[in-house]
N, CA and C of each residue as an Amber inpcrd file, in Angstrom:
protein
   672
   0.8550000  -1.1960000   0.0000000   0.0000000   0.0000000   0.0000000
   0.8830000   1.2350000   0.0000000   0.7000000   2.0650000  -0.8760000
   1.4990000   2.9250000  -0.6130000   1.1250000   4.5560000  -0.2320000
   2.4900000   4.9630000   0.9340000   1.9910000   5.3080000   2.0090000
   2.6620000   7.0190000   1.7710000   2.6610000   7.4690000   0.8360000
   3.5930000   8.6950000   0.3990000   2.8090000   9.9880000   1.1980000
   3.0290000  10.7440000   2.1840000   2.2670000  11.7030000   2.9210000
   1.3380000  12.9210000   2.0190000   0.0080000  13.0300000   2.0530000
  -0.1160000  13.8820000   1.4460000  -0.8190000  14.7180000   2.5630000
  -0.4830000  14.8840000   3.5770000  -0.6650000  16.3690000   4.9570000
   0.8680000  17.0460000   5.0120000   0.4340000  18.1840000   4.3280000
   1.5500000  18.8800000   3.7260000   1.9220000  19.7520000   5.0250000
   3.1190000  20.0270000   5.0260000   3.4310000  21.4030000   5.6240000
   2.6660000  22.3440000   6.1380000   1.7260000  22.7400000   6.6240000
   1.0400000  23.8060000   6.8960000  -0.5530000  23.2310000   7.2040000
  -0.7350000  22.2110000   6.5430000  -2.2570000  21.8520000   6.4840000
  -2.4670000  21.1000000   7.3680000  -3.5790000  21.6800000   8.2180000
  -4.2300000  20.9480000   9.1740000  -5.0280000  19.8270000   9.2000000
  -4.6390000  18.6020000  10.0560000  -5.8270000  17.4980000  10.1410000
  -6.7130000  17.6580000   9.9500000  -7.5670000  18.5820000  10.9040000
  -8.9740000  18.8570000  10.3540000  -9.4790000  18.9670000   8.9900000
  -8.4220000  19.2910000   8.0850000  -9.1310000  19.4170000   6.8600000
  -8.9070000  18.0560000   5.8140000  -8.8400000  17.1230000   6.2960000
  -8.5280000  15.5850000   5.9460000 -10.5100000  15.4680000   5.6240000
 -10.9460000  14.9750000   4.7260000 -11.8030000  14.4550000   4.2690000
 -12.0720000  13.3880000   4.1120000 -13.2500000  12.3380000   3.8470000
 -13.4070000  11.0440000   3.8270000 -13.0820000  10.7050000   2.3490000
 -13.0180000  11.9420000   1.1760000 -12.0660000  11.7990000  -0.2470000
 -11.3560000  11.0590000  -0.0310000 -10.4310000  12.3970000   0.7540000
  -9.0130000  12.1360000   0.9020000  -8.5470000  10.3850000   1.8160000
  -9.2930000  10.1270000   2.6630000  -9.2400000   8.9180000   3.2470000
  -9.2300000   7.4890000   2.3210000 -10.6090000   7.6070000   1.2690000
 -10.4280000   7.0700000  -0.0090000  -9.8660000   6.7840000  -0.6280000
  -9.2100000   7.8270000  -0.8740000  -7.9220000   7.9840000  -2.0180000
  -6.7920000   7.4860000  -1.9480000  -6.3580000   7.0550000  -0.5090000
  -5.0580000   6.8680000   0.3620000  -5.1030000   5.3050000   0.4630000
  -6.7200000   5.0310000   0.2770000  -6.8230000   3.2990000   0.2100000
  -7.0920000   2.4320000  -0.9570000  -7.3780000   3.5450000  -2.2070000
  -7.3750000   3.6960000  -3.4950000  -6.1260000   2.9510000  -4.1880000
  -6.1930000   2.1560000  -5.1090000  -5.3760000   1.5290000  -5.8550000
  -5.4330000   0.8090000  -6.8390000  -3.8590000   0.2750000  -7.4250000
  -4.6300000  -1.0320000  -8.1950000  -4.4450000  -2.3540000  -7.5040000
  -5.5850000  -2.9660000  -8.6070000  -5.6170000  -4.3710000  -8.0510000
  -6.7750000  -4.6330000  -6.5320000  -6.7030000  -5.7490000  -5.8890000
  -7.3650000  -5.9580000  -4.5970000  -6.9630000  -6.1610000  -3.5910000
  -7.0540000  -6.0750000  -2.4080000  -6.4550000  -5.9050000  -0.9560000
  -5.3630000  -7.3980000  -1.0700000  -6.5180000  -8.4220000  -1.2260000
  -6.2450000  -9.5480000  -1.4540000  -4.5160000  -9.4960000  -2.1890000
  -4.4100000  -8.8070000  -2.8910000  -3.1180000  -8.6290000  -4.1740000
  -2.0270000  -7.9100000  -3.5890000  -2.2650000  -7.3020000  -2.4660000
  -1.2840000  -6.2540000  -2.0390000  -0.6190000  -6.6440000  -0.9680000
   0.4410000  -6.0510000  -1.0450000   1.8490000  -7.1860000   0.1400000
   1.4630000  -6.0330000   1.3920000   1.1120000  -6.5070000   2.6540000
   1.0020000  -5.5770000   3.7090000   1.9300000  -6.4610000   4.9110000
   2.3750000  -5.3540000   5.5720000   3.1300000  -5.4440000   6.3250000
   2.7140000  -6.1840000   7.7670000   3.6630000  -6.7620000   8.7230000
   3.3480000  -7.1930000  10.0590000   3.8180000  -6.2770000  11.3080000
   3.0980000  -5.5880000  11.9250000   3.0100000  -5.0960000  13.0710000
   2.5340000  -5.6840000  14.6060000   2.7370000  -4.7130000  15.4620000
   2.6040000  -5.8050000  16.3540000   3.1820000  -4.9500000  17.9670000
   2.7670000  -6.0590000  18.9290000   3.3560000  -5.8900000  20.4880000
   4.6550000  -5.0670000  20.2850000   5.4170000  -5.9020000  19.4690000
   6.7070000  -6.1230000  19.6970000   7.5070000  -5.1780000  18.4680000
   6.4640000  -4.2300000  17.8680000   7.7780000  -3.0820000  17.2810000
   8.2420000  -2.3990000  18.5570000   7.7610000  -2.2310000  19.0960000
   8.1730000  -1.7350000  20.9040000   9.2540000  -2.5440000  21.5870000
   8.5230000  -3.6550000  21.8940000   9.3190000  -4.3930000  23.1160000
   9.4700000  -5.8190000  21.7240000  10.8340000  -5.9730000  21.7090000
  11.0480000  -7.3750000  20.9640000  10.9700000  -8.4730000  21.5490000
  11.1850000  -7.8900000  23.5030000  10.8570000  -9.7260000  23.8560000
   9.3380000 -10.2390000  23.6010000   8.3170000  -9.1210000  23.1220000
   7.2860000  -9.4020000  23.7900000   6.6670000 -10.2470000  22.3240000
   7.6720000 -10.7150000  21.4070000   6.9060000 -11.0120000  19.9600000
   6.7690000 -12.3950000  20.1980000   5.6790000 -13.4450000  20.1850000
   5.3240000 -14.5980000  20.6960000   6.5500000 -15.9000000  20.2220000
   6.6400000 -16.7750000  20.9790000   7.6110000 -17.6610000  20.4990000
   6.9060000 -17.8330000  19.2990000   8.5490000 -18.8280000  18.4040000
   8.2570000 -19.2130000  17.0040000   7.4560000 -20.3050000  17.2110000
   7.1540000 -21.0340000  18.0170000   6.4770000 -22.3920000  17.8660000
   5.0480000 -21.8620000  18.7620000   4.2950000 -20.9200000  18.7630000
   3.6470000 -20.3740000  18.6320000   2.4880000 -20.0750000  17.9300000
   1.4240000 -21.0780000  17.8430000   0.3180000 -21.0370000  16.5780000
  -0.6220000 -19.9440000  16.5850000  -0.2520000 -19.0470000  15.9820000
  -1.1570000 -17.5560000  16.2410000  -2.6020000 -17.8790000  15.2160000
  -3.3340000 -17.4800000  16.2230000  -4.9180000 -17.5520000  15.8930000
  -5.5410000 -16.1450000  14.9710000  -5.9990000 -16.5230000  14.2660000
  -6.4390000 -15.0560000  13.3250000  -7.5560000 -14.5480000  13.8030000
  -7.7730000 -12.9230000  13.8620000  -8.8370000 -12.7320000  13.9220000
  -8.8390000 -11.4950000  12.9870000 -10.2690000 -10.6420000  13.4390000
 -10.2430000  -9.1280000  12.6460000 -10.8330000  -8.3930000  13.3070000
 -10.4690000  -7.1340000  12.9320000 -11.2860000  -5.6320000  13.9850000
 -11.8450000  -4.9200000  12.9960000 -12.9530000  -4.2140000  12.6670000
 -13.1440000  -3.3870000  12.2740000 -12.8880000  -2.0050000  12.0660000
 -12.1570000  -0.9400000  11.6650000 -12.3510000   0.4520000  11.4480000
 -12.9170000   0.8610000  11.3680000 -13.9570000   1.6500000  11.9100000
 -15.4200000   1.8020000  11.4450000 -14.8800000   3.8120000  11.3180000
 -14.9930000   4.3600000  10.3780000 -14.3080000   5.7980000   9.9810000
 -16.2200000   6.1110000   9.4900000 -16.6970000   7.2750000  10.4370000
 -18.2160000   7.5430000   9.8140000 -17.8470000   9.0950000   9.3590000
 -19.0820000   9.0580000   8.2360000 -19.5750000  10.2520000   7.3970000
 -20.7180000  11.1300000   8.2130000 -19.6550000  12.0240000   8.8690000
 -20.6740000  12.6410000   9.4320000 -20.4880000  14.2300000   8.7600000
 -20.1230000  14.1820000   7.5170000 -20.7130000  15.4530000   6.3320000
 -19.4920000  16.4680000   6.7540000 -19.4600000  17.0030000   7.8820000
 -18.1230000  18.2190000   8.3870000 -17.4470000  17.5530000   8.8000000
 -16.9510000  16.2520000   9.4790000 -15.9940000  15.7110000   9.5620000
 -16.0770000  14.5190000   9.3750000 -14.9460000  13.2380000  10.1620000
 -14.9310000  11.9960000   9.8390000 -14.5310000  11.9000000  10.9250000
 -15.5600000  10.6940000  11.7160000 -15.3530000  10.3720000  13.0960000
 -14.7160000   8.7640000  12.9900000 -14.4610000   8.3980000  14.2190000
 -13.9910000   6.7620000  14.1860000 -14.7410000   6.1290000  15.5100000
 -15.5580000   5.2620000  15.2870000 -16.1380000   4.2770000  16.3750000
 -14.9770000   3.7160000  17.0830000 -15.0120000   3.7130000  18.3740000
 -14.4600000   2.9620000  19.7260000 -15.5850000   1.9110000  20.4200000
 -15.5510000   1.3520000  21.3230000 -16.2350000   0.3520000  22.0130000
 -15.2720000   0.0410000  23.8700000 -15.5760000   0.4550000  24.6440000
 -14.8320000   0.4250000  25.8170000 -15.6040000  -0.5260000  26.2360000
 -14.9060000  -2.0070000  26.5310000 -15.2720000  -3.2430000  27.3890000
 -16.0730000  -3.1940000  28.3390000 -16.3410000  -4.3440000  28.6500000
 -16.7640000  -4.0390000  30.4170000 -16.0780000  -4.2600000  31.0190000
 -15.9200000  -4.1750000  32.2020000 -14.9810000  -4.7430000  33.3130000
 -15.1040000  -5.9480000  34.0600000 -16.4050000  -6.5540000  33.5150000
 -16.2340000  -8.0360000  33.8920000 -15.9050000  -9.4670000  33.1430000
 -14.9530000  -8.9450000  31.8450000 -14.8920000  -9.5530000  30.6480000
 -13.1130000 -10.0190000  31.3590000 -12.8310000 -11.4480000  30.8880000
 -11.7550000 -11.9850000  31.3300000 -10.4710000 -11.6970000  30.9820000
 -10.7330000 -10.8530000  29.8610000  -9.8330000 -10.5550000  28.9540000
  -9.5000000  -8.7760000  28.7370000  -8.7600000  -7.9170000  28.6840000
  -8.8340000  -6.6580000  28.6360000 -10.0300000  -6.0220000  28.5000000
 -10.0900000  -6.0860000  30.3090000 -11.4300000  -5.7070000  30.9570000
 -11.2850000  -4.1240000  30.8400000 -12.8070000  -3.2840000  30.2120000
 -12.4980000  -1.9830000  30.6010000 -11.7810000  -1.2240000  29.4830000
 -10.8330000  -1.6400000  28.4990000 -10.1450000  -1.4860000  27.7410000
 -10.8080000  -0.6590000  26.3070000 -10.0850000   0.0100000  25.5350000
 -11.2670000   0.7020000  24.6800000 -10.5640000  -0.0250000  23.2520000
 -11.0720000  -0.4170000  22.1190000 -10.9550000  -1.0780000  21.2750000
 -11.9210000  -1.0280000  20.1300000 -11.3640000  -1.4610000  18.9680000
 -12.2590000  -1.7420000  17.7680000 -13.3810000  -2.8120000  18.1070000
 -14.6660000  -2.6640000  17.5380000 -15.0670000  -3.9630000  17.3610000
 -14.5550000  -5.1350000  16.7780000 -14.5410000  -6.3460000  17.3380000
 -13.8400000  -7.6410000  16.0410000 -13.8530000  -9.0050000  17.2160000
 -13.4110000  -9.5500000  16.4340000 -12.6380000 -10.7210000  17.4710000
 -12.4310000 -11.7930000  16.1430000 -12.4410000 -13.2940000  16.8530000
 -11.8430000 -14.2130000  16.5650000 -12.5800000 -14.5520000  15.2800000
 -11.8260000 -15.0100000  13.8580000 -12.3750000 -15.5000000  13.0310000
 -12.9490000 -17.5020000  13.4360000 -14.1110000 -17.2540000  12.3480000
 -15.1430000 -18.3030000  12.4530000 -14.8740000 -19.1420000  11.2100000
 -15.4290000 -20.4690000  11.4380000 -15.3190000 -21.0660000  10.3450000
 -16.1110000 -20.7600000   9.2780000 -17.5740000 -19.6990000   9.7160000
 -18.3230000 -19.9760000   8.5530000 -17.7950000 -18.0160000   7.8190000
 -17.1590000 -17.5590000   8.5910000 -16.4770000 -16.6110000   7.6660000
 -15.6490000 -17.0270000   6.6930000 -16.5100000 -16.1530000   5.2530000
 -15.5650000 -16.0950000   4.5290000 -14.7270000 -15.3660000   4.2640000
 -14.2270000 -14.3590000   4.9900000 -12.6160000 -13.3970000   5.0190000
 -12.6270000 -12.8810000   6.4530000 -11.5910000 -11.9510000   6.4180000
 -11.5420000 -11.1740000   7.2470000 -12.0990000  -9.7780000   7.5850000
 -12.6150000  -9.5350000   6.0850000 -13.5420000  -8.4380000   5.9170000
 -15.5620000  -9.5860000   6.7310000 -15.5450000 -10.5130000   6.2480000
 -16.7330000 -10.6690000   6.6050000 -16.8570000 -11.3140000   8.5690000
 -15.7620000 -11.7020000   8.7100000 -15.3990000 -11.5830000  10.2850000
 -15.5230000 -10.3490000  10.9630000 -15.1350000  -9.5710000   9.9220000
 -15.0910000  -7.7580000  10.6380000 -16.7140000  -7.2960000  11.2420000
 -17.0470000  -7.5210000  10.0530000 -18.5560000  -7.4830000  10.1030000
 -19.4890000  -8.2850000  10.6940000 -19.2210000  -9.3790000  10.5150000
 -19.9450000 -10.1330000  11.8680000 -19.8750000  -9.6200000  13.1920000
 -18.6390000  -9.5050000  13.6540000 -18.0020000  -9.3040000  15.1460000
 -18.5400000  -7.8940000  14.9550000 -18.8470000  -7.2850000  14.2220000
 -19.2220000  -5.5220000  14.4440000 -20.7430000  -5.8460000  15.1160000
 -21.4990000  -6.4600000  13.6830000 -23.2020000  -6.7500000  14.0450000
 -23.3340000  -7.1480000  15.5180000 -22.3610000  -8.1530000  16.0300000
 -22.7120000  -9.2980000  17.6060000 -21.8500000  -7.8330000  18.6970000
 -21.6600000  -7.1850000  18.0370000 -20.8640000  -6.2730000  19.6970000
 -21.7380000  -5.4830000  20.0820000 -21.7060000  -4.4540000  18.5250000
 -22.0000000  -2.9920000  18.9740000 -24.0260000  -2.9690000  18.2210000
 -23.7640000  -4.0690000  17.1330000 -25.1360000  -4.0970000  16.6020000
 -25.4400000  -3.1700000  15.1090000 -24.2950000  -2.9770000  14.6290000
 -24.1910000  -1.9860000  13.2960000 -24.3650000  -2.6360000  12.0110000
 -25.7980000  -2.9100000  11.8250000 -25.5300000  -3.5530000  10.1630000
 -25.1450000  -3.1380000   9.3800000 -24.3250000  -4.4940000   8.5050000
 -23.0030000  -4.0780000   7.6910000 -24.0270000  -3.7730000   6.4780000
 -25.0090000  -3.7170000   6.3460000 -25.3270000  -2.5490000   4.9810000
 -25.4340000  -1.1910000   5.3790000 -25.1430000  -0.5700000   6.2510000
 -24.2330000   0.8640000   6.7490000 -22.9570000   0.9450000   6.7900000
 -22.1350000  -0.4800000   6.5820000 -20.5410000  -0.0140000   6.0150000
 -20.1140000  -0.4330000   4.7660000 -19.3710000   0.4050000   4.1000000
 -18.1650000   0.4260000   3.2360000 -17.0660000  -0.1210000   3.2230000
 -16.7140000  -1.0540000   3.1240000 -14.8360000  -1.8520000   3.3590000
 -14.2180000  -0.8070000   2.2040000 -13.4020000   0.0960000   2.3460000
 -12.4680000   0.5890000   1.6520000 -11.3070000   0.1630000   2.1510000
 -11.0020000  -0.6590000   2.4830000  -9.1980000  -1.4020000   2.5650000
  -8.7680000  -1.8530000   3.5700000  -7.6310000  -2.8570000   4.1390000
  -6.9360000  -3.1490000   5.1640000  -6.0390000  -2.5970000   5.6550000
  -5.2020000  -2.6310000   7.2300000  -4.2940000  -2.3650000   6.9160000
  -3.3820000  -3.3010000   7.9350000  -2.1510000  -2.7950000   8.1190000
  -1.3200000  -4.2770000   8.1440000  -1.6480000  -5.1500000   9.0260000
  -1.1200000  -5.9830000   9.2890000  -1.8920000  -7.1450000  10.5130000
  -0.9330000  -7.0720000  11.2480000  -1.2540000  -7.2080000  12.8130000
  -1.1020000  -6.9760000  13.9370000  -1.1290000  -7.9550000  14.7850000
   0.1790000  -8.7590000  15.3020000   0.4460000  -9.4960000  16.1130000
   0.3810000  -9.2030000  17.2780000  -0.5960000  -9.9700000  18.3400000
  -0.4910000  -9.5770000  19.6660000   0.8400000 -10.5520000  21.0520000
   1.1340000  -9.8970000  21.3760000   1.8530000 -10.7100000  22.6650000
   1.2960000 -11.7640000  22.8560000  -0.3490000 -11.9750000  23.2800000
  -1.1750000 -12.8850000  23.5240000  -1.3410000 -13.4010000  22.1270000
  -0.4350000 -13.5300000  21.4960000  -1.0940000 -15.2660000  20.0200000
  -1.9870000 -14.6180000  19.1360000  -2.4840000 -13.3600000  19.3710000
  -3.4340000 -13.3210000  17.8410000  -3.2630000 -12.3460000  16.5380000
  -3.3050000 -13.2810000  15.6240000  -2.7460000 -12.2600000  14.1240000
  -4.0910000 -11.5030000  13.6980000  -4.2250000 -10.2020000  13.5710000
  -5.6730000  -9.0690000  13.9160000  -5.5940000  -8.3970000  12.4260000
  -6.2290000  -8.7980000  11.5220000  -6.3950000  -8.4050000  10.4380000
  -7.4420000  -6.9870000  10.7260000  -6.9610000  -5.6220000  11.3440000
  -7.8500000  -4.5410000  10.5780000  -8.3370000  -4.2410000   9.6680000
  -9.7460000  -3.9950000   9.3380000 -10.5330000  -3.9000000   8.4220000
 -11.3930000  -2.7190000   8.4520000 -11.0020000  -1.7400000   7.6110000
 -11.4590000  -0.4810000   7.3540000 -12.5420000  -0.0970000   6.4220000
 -13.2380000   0.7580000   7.3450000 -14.8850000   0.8760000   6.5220000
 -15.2790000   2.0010000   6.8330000 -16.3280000   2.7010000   6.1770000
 -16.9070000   3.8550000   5.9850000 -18.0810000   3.6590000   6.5000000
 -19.0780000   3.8690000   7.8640000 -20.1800000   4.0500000   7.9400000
 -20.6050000   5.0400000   7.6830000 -21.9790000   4.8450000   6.8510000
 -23.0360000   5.7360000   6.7080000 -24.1530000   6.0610000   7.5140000
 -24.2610000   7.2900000   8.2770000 -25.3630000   8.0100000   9.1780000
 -26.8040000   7.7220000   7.7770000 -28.0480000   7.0300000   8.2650000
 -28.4690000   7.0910000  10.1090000 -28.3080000   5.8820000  10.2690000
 -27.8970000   5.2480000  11.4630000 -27.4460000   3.8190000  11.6160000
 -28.0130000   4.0150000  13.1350000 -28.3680000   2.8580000  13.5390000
 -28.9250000   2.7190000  15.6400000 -27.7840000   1.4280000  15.7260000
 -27.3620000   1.1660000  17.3770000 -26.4270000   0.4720000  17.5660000
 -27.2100000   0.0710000  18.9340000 -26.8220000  -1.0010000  19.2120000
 -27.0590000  -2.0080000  19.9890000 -26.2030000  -2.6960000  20.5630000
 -25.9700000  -2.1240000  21.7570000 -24.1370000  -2.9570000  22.2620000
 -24.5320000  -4.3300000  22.8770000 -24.1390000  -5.6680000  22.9340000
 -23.6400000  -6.5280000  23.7420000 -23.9030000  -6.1920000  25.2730000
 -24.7070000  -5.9490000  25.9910000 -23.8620000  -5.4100000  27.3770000
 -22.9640000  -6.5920000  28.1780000 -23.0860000  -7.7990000  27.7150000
 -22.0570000  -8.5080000  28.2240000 -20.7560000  -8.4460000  28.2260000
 -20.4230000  -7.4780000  26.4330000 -18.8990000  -7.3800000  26.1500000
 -18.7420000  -5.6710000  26.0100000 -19.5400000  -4.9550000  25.8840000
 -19.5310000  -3.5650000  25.7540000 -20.0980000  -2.9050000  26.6210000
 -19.4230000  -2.0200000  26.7370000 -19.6510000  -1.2530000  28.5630000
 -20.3570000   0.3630000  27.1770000 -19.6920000   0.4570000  26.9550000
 -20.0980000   1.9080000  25.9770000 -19.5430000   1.6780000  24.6730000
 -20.2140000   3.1230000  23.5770000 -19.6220000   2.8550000  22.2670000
 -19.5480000   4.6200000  22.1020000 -18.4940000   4.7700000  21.5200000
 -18.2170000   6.2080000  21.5370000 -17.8380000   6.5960000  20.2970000
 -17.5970000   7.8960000  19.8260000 -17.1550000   8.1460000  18.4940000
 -15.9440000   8.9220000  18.8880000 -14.7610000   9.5800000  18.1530000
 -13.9610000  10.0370000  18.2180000 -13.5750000  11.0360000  17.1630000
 -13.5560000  12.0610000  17.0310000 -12.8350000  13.0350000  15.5960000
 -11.5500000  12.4290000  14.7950000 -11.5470000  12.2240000  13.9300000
 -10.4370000  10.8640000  13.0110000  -9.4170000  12.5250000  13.2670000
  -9.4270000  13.7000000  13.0070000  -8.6450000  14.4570000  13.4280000
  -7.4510000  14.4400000  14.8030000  -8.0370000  13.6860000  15.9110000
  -7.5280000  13.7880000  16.9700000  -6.2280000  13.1610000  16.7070000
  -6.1220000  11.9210000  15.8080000  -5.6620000  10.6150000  15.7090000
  -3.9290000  11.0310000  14.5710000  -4.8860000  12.5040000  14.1140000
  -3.8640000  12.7990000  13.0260000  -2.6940000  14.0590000  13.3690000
  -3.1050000  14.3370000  14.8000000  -2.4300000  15.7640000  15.1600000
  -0.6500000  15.3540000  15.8770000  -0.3850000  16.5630000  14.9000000
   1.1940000  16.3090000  15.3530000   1.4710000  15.5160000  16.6900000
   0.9230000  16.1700000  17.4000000   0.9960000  16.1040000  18.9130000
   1.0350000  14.8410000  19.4310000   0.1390000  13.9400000  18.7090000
   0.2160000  12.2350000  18.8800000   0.6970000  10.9820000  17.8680000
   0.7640000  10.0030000  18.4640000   0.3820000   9.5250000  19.8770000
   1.3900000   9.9550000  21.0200000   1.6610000   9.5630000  21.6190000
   2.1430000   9.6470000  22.9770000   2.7820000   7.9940000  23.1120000
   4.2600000   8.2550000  23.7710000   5.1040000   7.1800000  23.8470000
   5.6230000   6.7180000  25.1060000   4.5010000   5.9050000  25.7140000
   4.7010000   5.6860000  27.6510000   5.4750000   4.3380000  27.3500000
   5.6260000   4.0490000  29.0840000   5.9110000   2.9110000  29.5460000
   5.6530000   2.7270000  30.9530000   5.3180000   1.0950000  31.0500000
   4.9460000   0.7850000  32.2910000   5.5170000  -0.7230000  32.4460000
   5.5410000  -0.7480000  33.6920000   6.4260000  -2.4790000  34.0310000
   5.7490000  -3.2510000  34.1650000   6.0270000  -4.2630000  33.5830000
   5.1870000  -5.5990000  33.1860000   6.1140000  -6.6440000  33.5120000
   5.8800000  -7.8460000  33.8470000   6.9970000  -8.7220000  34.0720000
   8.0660000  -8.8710000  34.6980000   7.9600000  -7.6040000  35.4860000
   9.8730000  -6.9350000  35.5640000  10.5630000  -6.3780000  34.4720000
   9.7430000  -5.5200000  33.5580000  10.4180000  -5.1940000  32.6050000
  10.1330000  -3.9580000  32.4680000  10.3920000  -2.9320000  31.5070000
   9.6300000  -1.8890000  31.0280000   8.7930000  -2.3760000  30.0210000
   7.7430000  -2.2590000  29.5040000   6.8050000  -2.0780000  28.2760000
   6.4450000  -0.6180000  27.7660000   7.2110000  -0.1730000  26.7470000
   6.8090000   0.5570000  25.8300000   5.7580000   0.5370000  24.7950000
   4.8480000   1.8520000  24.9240000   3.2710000   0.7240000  24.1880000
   3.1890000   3.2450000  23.6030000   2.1390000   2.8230000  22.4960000
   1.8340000   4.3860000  22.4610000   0.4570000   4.1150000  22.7190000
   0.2420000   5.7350000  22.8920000  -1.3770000   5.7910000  23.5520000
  -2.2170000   7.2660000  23.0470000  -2.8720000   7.1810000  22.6530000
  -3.6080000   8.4390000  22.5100000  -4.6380000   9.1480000  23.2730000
  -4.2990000  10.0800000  24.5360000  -4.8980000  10.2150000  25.2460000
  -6.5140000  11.3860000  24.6130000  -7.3840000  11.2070000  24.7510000
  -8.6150000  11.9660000  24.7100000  -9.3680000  12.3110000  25.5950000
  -9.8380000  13.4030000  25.9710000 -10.5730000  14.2020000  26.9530000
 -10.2680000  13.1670000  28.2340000 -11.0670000  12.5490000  28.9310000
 -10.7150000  11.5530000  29.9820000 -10.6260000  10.1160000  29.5070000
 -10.1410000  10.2060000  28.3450000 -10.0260000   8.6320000  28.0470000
  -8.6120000   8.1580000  27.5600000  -8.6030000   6.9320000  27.1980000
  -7.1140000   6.6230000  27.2070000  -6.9710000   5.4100000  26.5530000
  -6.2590000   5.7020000  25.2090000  -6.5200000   4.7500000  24.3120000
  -5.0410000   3.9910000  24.2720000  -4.9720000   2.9530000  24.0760000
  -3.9700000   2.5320000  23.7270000  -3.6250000   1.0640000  23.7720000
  -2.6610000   0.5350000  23.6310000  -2.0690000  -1.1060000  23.6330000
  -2.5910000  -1.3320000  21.7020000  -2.8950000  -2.7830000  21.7290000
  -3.1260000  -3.0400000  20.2070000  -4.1390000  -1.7980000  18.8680000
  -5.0270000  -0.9970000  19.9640000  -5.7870000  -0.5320000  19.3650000
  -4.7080000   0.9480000  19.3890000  -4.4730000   1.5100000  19.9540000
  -3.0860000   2.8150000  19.4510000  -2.4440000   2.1870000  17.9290000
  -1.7980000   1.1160000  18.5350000  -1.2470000   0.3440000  17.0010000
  -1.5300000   0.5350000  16.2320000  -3.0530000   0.2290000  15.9360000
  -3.5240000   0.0450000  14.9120000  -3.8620000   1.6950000  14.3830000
  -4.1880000   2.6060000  14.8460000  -4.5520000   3.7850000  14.8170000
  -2.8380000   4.5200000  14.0820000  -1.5390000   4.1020000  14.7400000
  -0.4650000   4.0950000  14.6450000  -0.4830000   3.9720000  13.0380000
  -0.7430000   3.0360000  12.4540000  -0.8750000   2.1520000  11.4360000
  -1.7840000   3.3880000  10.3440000  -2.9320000   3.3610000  10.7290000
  -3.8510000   4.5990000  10.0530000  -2.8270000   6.1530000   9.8380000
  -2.2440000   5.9790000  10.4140000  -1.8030000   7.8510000  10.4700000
  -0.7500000   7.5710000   9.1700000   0.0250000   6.2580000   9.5030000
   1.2490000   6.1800000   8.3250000   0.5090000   6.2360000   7.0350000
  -0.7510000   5.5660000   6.7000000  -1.2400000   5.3130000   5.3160000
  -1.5830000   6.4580000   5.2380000  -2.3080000   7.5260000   6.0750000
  -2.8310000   8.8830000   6.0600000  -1.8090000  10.1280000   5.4410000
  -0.4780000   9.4330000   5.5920000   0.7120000  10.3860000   5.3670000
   0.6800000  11.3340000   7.0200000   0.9530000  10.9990000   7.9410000
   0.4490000  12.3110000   9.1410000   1.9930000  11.7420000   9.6560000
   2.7960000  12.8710000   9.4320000   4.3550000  12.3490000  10.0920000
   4.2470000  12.6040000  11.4920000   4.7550000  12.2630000  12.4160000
   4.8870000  12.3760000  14.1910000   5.8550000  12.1380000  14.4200000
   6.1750000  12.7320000  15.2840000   7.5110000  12.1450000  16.5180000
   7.1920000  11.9640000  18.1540000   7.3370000  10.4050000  18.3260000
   6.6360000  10.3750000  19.3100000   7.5810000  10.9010000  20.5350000
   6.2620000  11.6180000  21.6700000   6.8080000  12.4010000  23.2380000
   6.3960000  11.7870000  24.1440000   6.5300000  12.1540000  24.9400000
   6.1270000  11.8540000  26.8890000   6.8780000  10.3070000  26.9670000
């Protein structure tokens, strides 16, 4: 995919369009055809990249990027806190691929419909982007889509505590992400995070957002 910056010198995120978003996922050929890269835990921390004998399980997340006419927002989903697994945590919709999926685009969409409740004839798949190895074993095929307003949502309350939207602007400003660390194991873990009003995004889903800004062209240098 190619990732040549077109947020020039002077021009502000805000004026990034769902065109321009298009255009950046625009190409030839099909997703299917295009060599994408592996990301992961461990561009950070290298111990943290799963052993080789290691059978990583596939799954997919959705991007959900909406048309809301003056700007372009991005769906979040913050867990609950009684979920066994990154309880509380704010994230794409997705999870584990199924046998009766046929891709990772139609996994996206399933796992969107069973979370948050968004039928996929309100999204657009305009493209992937690279796949994302977790510490914990799973290879996370992101899957990027365009919802169309008026759509009603229906969360899970077993797996979704809330569903929020976000300004795709926030995601693109010099200023972020943000480059922490915290000790895990006895170690340091270096992870980025994008902090918003009182919220606090980060671990696989920063990544992946990480991932969005490069195809976006939005250069950064990460602080804190």
């Amino acid at each position: 995919m190619e990732q040549q910056g077109f947020l020039r010198a002077g021009q502000t995120a805000g004026r990034v369009t769902l065109e321009d978003v298009r255009r950046r996922f625009a190409g030839p050929g099909d997703d299917a055809a295009r060599a994408f890269g592996v990301r992961g835990d461990h561009d950070l921390n290298p111990d943290f990249a799963p052993l080789a004998s290691t059978v990583l399980r596939d799954a997919a997340v959705l991007v959900p990027l909406v048309d809301r006419g003056d700007e372009v927002t991005v769906i979040f989903t913050q867990r609950t806190a009684t979920l066994s697994a990154h309880a509380g945590q704010i994230s794409f919709p997705g999870g584990r691929l199924e046998p009766e999926d046929s891709s990772v685009e139609d996994a996206a969409l399933r796992e969107t419909a069973e979370e948050i409740g968004l039928s996929r004839d309100r999204i657009a798949i305009i493209g992937r982007l690279d796949t994302y190895v977790t510490r914990t074993g799973f290879r996370v095929t992101p899957v990027v889509g365009v919802v169309t307003p008026p759509f009603e949502l229906f969360p899970d309350p077993t797996e979704v505590a809330e569903v929020f939207e976000v300004p795709l602007s926030v995601f693109l400003d010099p200023e972020h992400p943000k480059r922490h660390s915290r000790e895990f194991l006895g170690k340091d873990r270096f992870f980025y995070a994008f902090p918003y009003e009182q919220r606090y995004i980060w671990g696989a889903t920063a990544g992946m957002l990480v991932n969005l800004r490069d195809v976006l062209g939005a250069v950064f240098e990460p602080t804190g």
